[in-house]
N, CA, C and O atoms as CSV, one atom per row, in Angstrom:
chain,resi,resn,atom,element,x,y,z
A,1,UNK,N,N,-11.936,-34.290,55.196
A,1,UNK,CA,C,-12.420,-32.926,55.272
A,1,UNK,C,C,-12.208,-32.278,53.906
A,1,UNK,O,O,-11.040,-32.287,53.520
A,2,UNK,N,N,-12.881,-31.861,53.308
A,2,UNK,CA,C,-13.051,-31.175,51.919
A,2,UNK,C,C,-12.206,-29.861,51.871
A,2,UNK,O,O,-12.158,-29.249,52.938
A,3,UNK,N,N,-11.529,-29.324,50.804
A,3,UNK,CA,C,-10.863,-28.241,50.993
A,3,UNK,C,C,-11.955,-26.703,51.454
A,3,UNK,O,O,-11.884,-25.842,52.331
A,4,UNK,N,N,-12.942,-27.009,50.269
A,4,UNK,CA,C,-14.157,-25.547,50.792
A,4,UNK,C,C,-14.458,-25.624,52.654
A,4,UNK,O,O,-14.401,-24.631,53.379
A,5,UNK,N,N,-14.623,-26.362,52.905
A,5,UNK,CA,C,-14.863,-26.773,54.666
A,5,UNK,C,C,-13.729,-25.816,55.535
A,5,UNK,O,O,-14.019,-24.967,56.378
A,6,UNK,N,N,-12.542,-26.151,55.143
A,6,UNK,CA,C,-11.205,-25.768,55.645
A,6,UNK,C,C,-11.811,-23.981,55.462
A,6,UNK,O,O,-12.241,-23.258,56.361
A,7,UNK,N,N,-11.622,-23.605,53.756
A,7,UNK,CA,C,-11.531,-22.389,53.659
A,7,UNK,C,C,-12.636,-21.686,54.383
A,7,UNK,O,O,-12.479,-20.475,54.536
A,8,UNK,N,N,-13.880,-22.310,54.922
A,8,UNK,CA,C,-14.817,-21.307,55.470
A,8,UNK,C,C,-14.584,-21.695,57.288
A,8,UNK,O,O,-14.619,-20.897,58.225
A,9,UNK,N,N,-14.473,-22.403,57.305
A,9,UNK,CA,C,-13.787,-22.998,59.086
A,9,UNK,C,C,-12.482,-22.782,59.092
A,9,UNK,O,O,-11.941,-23.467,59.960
A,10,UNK,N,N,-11.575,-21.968,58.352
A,10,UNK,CA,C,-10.259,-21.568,59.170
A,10,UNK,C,C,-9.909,-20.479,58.412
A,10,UNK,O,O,-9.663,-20.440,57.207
A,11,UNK,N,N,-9.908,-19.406,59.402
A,11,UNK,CA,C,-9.598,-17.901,58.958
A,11,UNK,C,C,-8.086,-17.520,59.680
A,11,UNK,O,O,-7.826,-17.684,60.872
A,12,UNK,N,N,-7.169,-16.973,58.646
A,12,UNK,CA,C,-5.871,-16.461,59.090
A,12,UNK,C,C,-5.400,-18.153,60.534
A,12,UNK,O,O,-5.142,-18.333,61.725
A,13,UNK,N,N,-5.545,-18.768,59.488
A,13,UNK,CA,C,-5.295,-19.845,61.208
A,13,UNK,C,C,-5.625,-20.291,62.062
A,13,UNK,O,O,-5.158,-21.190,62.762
A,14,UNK,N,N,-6.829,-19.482,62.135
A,14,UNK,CA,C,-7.680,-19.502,63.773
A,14,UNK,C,C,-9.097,-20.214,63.422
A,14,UNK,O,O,-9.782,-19.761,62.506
A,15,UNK,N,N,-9.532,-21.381,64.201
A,15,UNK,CA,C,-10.880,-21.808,63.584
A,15,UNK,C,C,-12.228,-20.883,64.096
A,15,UNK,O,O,-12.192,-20.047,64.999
A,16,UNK,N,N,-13.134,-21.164,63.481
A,16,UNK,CA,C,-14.183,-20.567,63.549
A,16,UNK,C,C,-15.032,-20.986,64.600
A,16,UNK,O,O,-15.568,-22.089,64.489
A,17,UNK,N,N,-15.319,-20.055,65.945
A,17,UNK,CA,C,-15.791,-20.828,66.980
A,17,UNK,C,C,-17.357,-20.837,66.666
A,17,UNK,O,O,-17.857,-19.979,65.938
A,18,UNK,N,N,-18.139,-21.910,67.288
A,18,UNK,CA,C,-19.215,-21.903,67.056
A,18,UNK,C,C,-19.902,-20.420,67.687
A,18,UNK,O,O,-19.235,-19.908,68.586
A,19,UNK,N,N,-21.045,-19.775,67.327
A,19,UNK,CA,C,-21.953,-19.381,67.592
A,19,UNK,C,C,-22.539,-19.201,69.102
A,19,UNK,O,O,-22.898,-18.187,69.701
A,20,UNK,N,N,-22.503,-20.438,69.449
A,20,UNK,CA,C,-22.969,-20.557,71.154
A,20,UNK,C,C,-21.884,-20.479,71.957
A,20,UNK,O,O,-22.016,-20.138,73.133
A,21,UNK,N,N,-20.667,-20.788,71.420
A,21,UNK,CA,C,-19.551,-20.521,72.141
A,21,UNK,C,C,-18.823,-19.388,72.390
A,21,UNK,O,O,-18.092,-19.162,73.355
A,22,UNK,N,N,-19.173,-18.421,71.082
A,22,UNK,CA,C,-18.971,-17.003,71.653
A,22,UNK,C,C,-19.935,-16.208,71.978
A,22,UNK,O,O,-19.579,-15.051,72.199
A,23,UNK,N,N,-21.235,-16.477,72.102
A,23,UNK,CA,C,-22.247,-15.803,73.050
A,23,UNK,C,C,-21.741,-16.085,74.727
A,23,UNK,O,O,-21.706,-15.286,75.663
A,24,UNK,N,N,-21.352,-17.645,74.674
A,24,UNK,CA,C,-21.052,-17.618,76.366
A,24,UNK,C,C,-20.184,-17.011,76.994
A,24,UNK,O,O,-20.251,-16.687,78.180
A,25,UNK,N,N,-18.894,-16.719,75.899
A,25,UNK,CA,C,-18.154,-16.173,76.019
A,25,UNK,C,C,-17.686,-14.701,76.516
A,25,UNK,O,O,-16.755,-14.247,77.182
A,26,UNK,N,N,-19.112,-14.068,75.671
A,26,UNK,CA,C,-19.264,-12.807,75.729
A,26,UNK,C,C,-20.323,-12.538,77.274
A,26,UNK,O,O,-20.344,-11.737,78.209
A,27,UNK,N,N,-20.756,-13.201,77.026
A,27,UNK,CA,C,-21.992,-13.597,78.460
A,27,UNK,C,C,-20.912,-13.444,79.560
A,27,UNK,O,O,-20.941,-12.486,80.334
A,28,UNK,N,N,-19.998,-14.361,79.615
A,28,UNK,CA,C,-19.528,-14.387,80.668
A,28,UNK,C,C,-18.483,-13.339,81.531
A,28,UNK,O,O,-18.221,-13.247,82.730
A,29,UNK,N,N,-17.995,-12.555,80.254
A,29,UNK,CA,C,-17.659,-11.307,80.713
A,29,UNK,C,C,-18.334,-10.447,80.751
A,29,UNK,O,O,-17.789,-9.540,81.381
A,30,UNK,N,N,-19.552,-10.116,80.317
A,30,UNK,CA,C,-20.491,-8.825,80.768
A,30,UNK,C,C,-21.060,-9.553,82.153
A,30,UNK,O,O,-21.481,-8.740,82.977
A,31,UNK,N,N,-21.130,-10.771,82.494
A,31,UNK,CA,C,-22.059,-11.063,84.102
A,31,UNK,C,C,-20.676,-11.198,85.271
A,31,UNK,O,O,-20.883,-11.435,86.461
A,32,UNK,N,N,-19.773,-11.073,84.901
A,32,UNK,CA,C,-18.672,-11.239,85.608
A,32,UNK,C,C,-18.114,-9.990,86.434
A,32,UNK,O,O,-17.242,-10.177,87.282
A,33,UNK,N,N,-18.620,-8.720,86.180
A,33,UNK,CA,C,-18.080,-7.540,86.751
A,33,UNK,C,C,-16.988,-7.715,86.875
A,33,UNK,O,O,-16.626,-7.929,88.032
A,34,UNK,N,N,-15.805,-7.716,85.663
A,34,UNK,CA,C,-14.290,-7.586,86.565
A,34,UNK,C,C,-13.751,-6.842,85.786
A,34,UNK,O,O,-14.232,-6.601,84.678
A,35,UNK,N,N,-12.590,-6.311,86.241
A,35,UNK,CA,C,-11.460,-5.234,85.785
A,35,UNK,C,C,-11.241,-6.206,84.129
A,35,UNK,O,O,-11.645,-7.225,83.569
A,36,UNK,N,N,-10.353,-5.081,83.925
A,36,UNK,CA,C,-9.611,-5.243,82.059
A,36,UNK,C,C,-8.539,-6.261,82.297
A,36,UNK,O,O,-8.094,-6.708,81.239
A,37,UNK,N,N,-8.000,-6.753,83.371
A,37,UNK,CA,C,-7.343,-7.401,83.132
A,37,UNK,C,C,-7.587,-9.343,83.559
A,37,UNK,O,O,-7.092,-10.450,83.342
A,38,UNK,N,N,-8.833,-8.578,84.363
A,38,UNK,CA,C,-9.267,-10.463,84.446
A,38,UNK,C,C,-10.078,-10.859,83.288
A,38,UNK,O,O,-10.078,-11.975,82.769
A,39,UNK,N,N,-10.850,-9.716,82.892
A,39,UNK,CA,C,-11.300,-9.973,81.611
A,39,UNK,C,C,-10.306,-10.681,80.576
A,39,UNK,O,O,-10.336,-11.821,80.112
A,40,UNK,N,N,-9.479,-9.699,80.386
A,40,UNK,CA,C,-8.323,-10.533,79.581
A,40,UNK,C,C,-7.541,-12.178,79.843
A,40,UNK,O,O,-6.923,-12.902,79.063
A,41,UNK,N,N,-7.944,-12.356,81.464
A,41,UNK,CA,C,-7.710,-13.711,81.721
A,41,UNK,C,C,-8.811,-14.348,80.707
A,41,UNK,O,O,-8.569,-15.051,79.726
A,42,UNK,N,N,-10.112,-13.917,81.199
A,42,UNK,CA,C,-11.275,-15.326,80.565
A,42,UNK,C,C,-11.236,-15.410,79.172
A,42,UNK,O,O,-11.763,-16.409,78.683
A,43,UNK,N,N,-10.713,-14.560,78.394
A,43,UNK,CA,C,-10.724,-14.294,76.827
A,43,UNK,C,C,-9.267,-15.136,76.904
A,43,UNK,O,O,-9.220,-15.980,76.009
A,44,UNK,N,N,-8.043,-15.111,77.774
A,44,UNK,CA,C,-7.048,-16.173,77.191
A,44,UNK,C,C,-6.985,-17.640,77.641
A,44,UNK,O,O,-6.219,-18.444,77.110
A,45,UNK,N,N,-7.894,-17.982,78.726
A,45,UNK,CA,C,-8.741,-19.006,79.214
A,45,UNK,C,C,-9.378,-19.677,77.983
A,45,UNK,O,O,-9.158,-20.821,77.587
A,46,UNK,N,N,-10.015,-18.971,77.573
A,46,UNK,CA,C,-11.173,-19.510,76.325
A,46,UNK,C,C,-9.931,-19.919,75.297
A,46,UNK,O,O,-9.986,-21.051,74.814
A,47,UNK,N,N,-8.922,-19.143,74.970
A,47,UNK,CA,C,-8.025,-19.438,73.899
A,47,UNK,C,C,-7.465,-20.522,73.650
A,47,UNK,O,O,-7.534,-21.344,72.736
A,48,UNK,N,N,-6.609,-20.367,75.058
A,48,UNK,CA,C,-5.960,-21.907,75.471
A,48,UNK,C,C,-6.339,-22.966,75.897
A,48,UNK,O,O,-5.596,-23.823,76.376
A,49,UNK,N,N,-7.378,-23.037,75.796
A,49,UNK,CA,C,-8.388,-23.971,76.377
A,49,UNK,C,C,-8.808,-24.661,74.825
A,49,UNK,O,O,-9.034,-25.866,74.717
A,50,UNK,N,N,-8.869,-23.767,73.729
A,50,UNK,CA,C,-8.631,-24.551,72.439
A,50,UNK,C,C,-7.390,-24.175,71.639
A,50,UNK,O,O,-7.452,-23.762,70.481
A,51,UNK,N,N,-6.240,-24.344,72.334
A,51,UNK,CA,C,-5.287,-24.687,71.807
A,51,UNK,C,C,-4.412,-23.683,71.307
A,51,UNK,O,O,-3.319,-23.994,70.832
A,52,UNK,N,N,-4.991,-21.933,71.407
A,52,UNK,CA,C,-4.197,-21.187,70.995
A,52,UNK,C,C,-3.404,-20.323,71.895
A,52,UNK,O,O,-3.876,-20.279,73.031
A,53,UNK,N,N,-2.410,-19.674,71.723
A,53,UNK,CA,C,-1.496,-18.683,72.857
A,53,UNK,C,C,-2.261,-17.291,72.730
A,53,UNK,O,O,-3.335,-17.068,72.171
A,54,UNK,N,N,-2.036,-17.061,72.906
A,54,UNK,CA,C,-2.548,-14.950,73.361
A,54,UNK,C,C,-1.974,-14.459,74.543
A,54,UNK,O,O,-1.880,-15.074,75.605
A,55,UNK,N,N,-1.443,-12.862,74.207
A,55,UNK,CA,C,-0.434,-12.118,75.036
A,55,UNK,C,C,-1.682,-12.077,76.007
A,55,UNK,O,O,-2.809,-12.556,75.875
A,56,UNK,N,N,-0.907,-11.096,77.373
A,56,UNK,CA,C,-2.349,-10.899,78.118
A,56,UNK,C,C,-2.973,-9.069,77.284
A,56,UNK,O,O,-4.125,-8.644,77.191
A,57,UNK,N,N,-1.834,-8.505,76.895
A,57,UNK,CA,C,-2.190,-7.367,75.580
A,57,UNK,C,C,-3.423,-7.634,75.091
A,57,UNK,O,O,-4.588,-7.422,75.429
A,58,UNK,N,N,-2.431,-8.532,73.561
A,58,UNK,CA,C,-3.964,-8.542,73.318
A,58,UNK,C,C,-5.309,-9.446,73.816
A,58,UNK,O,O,-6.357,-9.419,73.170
A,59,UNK,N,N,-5.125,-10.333,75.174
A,59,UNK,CA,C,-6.528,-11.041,75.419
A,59,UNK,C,C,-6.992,-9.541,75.792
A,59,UNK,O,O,-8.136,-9.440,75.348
A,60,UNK,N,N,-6.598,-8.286,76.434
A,60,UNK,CA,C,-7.099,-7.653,77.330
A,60,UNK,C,C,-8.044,-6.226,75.846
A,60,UNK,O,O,-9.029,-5.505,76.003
A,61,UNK,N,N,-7.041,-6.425,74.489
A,61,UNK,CA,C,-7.495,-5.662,73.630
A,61,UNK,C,C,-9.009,-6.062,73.028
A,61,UNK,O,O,-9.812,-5.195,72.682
A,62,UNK,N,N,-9.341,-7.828,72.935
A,62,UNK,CA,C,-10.321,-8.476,72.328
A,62,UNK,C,C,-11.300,-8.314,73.422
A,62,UNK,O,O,-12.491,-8.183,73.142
A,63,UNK,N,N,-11.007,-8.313,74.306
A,63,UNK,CA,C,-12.169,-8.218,75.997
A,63,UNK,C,C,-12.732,-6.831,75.734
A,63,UNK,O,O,-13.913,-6.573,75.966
A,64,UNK,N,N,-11.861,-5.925,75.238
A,64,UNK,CA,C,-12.831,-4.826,75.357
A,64,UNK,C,C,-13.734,-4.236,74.302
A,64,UNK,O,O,-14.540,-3.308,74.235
A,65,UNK,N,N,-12.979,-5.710,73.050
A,65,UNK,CA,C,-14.128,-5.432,71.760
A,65,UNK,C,C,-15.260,-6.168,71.914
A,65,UNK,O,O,-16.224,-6.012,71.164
A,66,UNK,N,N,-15.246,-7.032,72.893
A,66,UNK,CA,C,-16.441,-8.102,73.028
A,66,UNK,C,C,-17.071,-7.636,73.799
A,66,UNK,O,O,-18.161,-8.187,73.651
A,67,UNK,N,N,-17.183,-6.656,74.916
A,67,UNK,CA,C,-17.833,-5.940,75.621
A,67,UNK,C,C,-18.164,-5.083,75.106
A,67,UNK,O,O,-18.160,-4.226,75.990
A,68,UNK,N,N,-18.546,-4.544,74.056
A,68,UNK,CA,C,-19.236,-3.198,73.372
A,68,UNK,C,C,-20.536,-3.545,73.286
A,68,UNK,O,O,-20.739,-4.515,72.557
A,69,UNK,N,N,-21.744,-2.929,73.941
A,69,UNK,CA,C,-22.744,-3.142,73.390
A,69,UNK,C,C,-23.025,-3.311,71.982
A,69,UNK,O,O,-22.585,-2.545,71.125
A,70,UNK,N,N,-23.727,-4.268,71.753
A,70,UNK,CA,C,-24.390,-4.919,70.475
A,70,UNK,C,C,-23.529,-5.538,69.942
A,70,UNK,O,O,-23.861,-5.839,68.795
A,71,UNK,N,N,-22.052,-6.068,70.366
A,71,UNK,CA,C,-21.293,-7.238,69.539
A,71,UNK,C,C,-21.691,-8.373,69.130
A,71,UNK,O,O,-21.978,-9.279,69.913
A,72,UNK,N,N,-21.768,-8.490,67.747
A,72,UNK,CA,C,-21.964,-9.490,67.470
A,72,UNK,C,C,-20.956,-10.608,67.057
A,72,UNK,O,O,-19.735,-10.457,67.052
A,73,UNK,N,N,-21.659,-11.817,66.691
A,73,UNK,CA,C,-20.764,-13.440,66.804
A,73,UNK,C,C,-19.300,-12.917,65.783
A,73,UNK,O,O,-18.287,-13.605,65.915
A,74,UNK,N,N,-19.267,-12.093,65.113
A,74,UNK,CA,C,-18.631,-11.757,63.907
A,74,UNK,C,C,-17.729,-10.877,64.005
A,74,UNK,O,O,-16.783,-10.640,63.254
A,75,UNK,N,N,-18.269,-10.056,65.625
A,75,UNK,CA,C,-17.144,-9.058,65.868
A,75,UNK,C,C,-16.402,-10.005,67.091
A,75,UNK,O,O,-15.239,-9.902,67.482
A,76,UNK,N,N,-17.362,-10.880,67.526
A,76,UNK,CA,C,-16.008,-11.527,68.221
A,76,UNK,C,C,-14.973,-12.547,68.265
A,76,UNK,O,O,-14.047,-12.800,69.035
A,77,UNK,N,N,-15.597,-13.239,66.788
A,77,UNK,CA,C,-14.728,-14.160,65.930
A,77,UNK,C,C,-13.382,-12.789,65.658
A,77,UNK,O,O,-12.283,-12.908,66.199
A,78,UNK,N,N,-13.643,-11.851,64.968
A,78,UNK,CA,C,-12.326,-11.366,64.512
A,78,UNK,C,C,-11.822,-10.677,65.518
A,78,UNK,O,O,-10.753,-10.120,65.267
A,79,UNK,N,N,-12.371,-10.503,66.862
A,79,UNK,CA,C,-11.642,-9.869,67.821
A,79,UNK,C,C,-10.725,-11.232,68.426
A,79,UNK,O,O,-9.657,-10.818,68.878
A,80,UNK,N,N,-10.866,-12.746,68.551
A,80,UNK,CA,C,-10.454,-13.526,68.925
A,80,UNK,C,C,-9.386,-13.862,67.886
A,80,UNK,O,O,-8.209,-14.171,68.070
A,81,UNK,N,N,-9.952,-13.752,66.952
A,81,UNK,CA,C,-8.413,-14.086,65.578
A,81,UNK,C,C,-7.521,-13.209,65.910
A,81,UNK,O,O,-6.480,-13.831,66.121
A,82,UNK,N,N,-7.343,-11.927,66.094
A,82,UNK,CA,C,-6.403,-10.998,66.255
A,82,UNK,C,C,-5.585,-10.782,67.626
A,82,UNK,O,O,-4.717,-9.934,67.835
A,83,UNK,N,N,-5.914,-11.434,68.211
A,83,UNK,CA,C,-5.830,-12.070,69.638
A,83,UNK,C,C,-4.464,-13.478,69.656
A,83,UNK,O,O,-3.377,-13.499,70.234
A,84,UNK,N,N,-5.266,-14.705,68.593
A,84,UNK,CA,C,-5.030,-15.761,68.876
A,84,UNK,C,C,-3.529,-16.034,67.998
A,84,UNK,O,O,-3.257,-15.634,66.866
A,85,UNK,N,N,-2.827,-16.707,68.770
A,85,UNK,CA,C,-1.347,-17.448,68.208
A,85,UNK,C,C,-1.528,-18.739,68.030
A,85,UNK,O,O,-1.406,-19.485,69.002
A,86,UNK,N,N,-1.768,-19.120,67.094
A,86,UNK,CA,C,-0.918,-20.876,66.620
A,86,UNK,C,C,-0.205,-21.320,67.124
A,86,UNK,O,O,0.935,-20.989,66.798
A,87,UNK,N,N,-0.326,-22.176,68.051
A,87,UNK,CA,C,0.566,-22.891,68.883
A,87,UNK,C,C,1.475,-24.185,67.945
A,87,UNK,O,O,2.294,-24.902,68.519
């Protein structure tokens, strides 16, 4: 793996999720109708599911940045970095 690769695929620690993976992501909590705090489950679901920790705080702080109309892939990459712990 080349060092430039690293620096644009790993921000503050956290890798860079694909594109389609945080549309579903986001998909799946706007078709889900649920409270702030199950939301915050599927956002620490998604986390730990690749490998990182998140309080239920902040999964429940990034759930409600990814639910803003018109979020884009970019607001929910850095809503998931600020979220995510290095395991």
């Amino acid at each position: 793996m080349s060092e430039s690769f690293n620096q644009q695929d790993i921000t503050y620690g956290i890798e860079k999720f694909s594109a389609n993976d945080l549309t579903m992501l986001r998909n799946e909590l706007l078709r889900s109708g649920v409270d702030s705090f199950q939301s915050a489950e599927i956002v620490a679901s998604f986390l730990t599911g690749r490998g990182y920790g998140c309080s239920t705080h902040e999964a429940r702080n990034a759930a409600s940045k990814i639910e803003v109309y018109g979020c884009t892939a970019e607001r929910i990459q850095a809503a998931l970095e600020l979220a995510a712990r290095v395991m």
